[in-house]
C-alpha positions as CSV (number, residue, x, y, z in Angstrom):
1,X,0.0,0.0,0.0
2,X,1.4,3.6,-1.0
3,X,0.8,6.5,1.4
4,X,1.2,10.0,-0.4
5,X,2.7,12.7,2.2
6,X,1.7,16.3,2.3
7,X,3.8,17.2,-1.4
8,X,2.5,14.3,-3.0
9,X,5.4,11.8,-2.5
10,X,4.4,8.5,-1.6
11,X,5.8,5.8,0.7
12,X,5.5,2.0,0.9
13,X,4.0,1.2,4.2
14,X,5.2,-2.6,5.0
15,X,4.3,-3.7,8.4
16,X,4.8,-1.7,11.3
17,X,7.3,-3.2,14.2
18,X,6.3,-1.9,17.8
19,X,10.1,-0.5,17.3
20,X,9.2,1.3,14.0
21,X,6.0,2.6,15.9
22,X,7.7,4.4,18.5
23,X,10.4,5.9,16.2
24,X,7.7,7.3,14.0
25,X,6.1,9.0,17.2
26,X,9.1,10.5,18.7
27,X,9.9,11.8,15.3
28,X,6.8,13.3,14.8
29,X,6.7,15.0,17.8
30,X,9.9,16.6,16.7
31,X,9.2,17.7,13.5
32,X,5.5,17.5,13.4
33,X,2.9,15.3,10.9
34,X,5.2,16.5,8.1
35,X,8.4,15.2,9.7
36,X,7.3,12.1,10.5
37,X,5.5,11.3,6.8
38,X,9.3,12.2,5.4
39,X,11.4,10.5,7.6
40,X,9.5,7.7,8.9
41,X,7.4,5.1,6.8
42,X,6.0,1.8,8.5
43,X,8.9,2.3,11.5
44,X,12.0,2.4,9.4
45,X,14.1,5.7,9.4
46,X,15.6,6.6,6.3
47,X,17.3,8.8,7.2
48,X,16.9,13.1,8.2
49,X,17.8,15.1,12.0
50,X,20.2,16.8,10.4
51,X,21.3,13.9,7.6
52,X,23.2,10.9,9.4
53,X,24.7,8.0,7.5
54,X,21.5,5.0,6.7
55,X,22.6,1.1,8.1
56,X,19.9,-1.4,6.8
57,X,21.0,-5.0,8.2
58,X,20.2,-7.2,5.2
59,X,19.3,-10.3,4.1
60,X,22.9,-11.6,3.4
61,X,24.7,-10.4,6.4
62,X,25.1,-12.7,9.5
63,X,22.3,-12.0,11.8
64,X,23.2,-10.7,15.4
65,X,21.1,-13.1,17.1
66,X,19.7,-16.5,16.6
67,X,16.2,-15.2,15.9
68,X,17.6,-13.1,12.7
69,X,17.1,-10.0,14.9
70,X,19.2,-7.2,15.1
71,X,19.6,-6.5,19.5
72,X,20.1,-2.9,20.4
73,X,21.8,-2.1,24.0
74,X,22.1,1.5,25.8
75,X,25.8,1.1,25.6
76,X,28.0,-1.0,23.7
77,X,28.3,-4.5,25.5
78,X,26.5,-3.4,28.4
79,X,23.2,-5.5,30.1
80,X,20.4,-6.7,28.0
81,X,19.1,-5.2,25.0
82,X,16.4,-3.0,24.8
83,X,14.4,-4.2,22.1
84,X,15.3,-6.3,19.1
85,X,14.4,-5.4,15.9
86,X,13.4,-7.0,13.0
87,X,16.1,-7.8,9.7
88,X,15.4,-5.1,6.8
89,X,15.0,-1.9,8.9
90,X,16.7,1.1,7.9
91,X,18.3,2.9,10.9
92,X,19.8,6.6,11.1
93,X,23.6,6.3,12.7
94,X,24.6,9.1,14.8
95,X,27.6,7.9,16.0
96,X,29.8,5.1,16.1
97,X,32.9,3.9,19.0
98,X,36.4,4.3,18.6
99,X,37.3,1.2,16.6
100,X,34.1,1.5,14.6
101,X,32.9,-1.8,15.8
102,X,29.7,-0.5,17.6
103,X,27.1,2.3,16.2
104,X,25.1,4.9,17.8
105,X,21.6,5.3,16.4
106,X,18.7,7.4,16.8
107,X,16.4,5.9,19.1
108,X,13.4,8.2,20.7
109,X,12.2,6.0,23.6
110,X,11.0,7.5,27.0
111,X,14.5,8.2,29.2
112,X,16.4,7.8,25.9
113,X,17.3,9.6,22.6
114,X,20.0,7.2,21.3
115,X,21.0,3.3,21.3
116,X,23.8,1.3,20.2
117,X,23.7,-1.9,18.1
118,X,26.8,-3.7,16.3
119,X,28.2,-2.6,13.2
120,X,29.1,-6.0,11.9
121,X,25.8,-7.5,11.0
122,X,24.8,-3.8,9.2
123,X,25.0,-2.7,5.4
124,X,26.0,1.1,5.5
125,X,24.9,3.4,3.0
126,X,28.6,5.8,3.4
127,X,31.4,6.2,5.4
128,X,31.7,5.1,8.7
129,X,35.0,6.7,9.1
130,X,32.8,10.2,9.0
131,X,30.7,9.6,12.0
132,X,32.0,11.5,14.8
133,X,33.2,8.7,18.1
134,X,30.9,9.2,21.0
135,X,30.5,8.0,24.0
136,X,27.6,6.2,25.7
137,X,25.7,7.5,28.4
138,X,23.7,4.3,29.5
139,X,20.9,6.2,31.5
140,X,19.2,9.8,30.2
141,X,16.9,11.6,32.1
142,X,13.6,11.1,30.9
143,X,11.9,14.2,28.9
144,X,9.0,15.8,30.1
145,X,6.4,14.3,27.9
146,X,4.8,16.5,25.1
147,X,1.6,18.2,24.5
148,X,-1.2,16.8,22.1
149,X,-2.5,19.1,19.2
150,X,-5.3,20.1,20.8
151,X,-4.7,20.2,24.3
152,X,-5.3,22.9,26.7
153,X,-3.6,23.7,30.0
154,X,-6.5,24.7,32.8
155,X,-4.8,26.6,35.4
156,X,-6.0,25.5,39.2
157,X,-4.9,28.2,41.9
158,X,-4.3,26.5,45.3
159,X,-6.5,26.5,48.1
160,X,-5.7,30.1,49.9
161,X,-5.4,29.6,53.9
162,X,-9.0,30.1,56.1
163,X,-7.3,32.8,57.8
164,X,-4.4,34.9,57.4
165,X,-1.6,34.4,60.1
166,X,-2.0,36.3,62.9
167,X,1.3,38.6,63.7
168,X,3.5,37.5,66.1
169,X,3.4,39.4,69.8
170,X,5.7,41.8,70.2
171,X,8.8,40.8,72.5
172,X,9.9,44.1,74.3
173,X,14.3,43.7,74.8
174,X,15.2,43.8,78.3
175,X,17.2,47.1,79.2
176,X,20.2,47.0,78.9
177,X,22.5,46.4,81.9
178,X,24.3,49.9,83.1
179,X,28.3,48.9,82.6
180,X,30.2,48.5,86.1
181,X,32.3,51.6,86.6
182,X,35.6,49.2,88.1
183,X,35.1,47.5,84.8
184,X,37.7,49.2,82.3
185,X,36.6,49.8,78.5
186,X,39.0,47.0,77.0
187,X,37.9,44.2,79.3
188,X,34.6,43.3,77.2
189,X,37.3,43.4,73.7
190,X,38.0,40.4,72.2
191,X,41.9,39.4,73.1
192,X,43.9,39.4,70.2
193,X,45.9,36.3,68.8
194,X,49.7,36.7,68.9
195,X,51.2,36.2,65.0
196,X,53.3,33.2,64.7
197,X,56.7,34.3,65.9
198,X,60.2,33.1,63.5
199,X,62.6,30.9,64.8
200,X,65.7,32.2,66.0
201,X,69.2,31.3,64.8
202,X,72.6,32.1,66.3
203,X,75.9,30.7,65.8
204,X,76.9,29.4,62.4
205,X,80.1,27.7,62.8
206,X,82.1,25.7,60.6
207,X,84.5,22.6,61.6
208,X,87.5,24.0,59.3
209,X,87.7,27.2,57.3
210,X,89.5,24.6,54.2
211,X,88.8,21.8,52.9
212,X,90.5,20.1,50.5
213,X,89.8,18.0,47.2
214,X,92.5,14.7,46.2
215,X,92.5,13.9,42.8
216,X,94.2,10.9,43.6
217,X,96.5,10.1,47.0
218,X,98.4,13.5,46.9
219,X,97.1,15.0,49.8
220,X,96.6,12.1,52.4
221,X,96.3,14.5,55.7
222,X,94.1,17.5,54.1
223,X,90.9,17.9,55.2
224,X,88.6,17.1,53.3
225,X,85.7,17.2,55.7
226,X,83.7,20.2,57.3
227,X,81.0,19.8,60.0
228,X,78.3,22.8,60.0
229,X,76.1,23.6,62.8
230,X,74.1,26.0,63.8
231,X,71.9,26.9,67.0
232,X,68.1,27.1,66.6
233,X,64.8,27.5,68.9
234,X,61.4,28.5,68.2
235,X,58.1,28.7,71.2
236,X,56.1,26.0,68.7
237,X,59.4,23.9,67.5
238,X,61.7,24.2,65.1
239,X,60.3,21.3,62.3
240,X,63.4,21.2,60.0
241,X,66.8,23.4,59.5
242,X,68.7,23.1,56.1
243,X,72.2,24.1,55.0
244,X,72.4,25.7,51.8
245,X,75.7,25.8,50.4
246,X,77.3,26.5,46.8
247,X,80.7,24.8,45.4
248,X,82.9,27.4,43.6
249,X,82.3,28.2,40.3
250,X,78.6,26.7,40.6
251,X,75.6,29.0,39.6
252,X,72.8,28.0,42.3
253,X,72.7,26.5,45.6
254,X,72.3,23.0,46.6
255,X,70.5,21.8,50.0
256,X,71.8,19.4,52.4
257,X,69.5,19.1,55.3
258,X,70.9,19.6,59.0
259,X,69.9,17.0,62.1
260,X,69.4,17.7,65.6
261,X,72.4,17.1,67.2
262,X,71.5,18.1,70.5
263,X,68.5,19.9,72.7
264,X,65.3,20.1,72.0
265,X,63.0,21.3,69.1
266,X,62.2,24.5,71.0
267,X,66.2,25.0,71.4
268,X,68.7,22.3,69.7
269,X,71.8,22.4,67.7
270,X,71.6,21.2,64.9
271,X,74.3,20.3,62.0
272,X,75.4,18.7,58.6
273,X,79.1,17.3,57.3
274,X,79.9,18.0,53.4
275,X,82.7,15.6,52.1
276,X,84.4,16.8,49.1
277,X,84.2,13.3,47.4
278,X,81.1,12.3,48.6
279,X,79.5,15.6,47.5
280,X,81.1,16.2,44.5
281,X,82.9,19.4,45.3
282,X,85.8,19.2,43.0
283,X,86.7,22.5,41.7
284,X,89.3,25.0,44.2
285,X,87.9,28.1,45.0
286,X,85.0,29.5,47.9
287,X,82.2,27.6,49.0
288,X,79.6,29.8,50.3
289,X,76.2,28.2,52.3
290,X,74.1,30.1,54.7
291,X,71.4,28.3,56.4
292,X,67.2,27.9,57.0
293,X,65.1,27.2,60.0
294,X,61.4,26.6,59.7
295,X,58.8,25.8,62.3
296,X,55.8,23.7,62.8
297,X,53.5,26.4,61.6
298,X,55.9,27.3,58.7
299,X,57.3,30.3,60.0
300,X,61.1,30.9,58.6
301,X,64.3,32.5,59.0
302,X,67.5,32.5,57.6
303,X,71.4,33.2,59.0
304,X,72.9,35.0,57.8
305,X,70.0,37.8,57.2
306,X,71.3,38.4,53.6
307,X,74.3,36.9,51.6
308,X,75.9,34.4,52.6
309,X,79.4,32.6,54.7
310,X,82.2,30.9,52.9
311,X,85.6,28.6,52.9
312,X,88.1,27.6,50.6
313,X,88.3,25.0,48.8
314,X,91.9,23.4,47.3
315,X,92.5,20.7,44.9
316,X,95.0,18.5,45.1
317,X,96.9,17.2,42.2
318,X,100.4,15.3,41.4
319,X,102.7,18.7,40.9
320,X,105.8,16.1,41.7
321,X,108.5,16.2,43.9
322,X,110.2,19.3,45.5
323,X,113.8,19.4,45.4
324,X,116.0,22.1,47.1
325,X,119.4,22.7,48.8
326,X,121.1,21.0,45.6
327,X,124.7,22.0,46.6
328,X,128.8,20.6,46.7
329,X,129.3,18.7,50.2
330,X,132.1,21.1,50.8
331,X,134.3,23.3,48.2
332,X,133.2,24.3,45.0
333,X,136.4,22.9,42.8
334,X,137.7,19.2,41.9
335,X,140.9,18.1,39.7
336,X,142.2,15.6,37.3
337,X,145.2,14.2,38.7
338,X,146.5,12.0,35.7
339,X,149.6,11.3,37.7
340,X,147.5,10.3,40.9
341,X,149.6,12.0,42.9
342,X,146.6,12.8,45.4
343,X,147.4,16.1,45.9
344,X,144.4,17.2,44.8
345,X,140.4,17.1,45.3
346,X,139.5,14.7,42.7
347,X,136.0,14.3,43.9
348,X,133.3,15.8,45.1
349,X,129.4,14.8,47.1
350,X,126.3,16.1,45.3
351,X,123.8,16.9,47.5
352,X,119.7,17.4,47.7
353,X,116.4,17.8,49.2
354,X,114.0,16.1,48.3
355,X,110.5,15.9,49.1
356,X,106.8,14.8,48.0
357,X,103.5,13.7,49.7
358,X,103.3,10.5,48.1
359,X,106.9,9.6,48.7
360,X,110.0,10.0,46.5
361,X,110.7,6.8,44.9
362,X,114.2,7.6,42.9
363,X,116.9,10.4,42.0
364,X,119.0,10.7,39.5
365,X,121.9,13.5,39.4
366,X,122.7,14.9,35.6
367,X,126.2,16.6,35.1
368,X,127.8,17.4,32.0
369,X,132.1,17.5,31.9
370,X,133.9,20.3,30.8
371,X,133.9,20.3,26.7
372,X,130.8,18.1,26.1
373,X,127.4,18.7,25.0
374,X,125.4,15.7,26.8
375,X,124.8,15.1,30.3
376,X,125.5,11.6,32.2
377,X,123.5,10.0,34.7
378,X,123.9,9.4,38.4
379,X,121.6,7.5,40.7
380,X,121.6,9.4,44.2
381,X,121.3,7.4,47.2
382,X,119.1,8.5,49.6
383,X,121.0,9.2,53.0
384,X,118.3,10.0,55.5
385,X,114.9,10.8,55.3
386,X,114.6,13.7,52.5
387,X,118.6,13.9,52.2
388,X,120.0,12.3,48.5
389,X,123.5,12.3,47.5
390,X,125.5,11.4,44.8
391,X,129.5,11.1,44.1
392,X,131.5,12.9,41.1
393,X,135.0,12.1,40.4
394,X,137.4,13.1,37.8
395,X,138.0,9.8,37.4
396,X,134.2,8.3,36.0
């Protein structure tokens, strides 16, 4: 049977599902009679709401249930369906998921505008890519139903009260009470709270005024330690004190915090230890730091008020061995005696300090004779602790 709409175009009305029914309704009551002859005929949406792509599940696709029905949930994969719906019914797709594998669809029940059913089992007249991905909101609130052509709204004023209210008595104040005279004017003020007072600091002391960085075992006895500590109190406690310190050359500070050595949290002394290994402080130069006390209510101060203290920092490397005193044993002269006649001072004792803070572990004398261009070597014997010597003769 054809069913002409208001511009003369006509429709084939098949049977209409209880699904089909209710889409046709909450069409029309969107767009009116004319909306719902053009975009609804016998329950199958073909499509309109501001165009949407069409799915029809058809004949030759696998049917989503055993029944041949096509089930339609509020959300994708989530409880039972709502209805089922018959194979060959158009649907208008609003939406789809993510990975395209579940659509949204228009679906005008009461506490719902939308459904979702499986793409798989559909035929789609476009591009599913185009849908925009949606979410699922599994329960709407329910619109306030619509009005019928035709219907009328009779307004029904409440029931006014028998009587008015009567107004309530009149409470007359007590008087006042006159203020006693040995009562002074700020006694009835509300005390003030005191502001959180800072902690106090005093006493920033360091261990050493240099410390010292080894490069390898050339300074075995430096320091290469330093103990800060400083003295701190506060009326609440003093939660935490830090040490703020920069190496030399560095462009910021780092933070070391500082322990209670001692005392209490209202008055302690408290400290740190930096190690130049241990820390990384490698490079020579000053070390400044200046350090924080904070109490339990966050209250701070610093010491000192404004810049900051420093030490020195050395690096030790290998520079090698010192060697002084390199002078003659005694005279300044010795002489070839070709005839041995022993006359003469045909010898002489080389002599040297030398020193080093790993230990001197050789020395060898260089001299060069009268009328040659190369020096010889002469292994020195060391003859007490720093003392070397070595022989010349005019006979080698």
């Amino acid at each position: 049977m054809l069913r002409p709409d208001e511009r003369g175009a006509s429709y084939r009305v098949p049977h209409v599902s209880a699904f089909g029914a209710a889409f046709a309704k909450g069409l029309a009551g969107l767009g009116g009679p004319g909306a719902a002859a053009a975009i609804v005929a016998g329950g199958i949406i073909v499509g309109a709401l501001g165009g949407g792509l069409v799915a029809t599940q058809g004949s030759g696709q696998q049917p989503a249930s055993a029944t041949g029905k096509l089930a339609v949930y509020a959300c994708p994969d989530n409880g039972a369906p709502l209805v089922m719906i018959q194979a060959g019914q158009r649907l208008l797709v609003t939406g789809r998921t993510e990975d395209s594998a579940w659509l949204r669809i228009h679906f005008p029940e009461p506490g719902r505008t939308e459904a979702w059913v499986q793409a798989s089992p559909l035929q789609v007249d476009g591009a599913v890519a185009s849908l925009p991905v949606a979410g699922c909101a599994p329960e709407l609130t329910v619109a306030a139903p619509s009005i019928e052509p035709g219907m009328t709204l009779t307004a029904v004023a409440n029931n006014p009260p028998s009587a008015p209210p009567s107004s309530s008595p009149e409470v007359t104040p007590p008087p006042e009470p006159t203020p006693s005279p040995s009562v002074s004017a700020s006694a009835s003020a509300s005390p003030s709270v005191a502001p959180n007072a800072r902690p106090t600091l005093a006493k920033l002391t360091v261990s050493t005024g240099r410390i010292s960085y080894d490069t390898g075992n050339y300074c075995p006895s430096a320091v290469k330690k330093v103990t800060f500590r400083v003295r701190a109190g506060d009326e609440v406690g003093v939660q935490s004190v830090a040490l703020f310190w920069r190496e030399p050359r560095a462009s910021s500070f780092a933070t070391s915090p500082m322990t209670r050595a001692s005392g209490n949290t209202r008055s302690g002394t408290w400290q740190v230890t930096l190690d130049t290994t241990a820390n990384g402080i490698t490079k020579a130069g000053k070390l400044a730091f200046y350090a924080v006390a904070t109490d339990g209510q966050g209250a701070t101060r610093r010491i000192p008020t404004s810049g900051s203290n420093s030490i020195t920092v050395a690096v030790c490397v290998n520079t090698g061995p010192t060697i002084t005193a390199v002078a003659p044993a005694s005279g300044t002269s010795i002489f070839w005696d070709p005839l041995s006649a022993g006359g003469c001072q045909t010898a002489r004792n080389i002599t040297a300090t030398v020193k080093d803070t790993d230990g001197v572990k050789s020395v060898t004398l260089f001299y060069r004779k009268p009328g040659s261009s190369t020096y010889t070597p002469k292994a020195m014997n060391e003859t007490s602790s720093g003392k070397w010597s070595a022989k010349i003769s005019t006979r080698d």
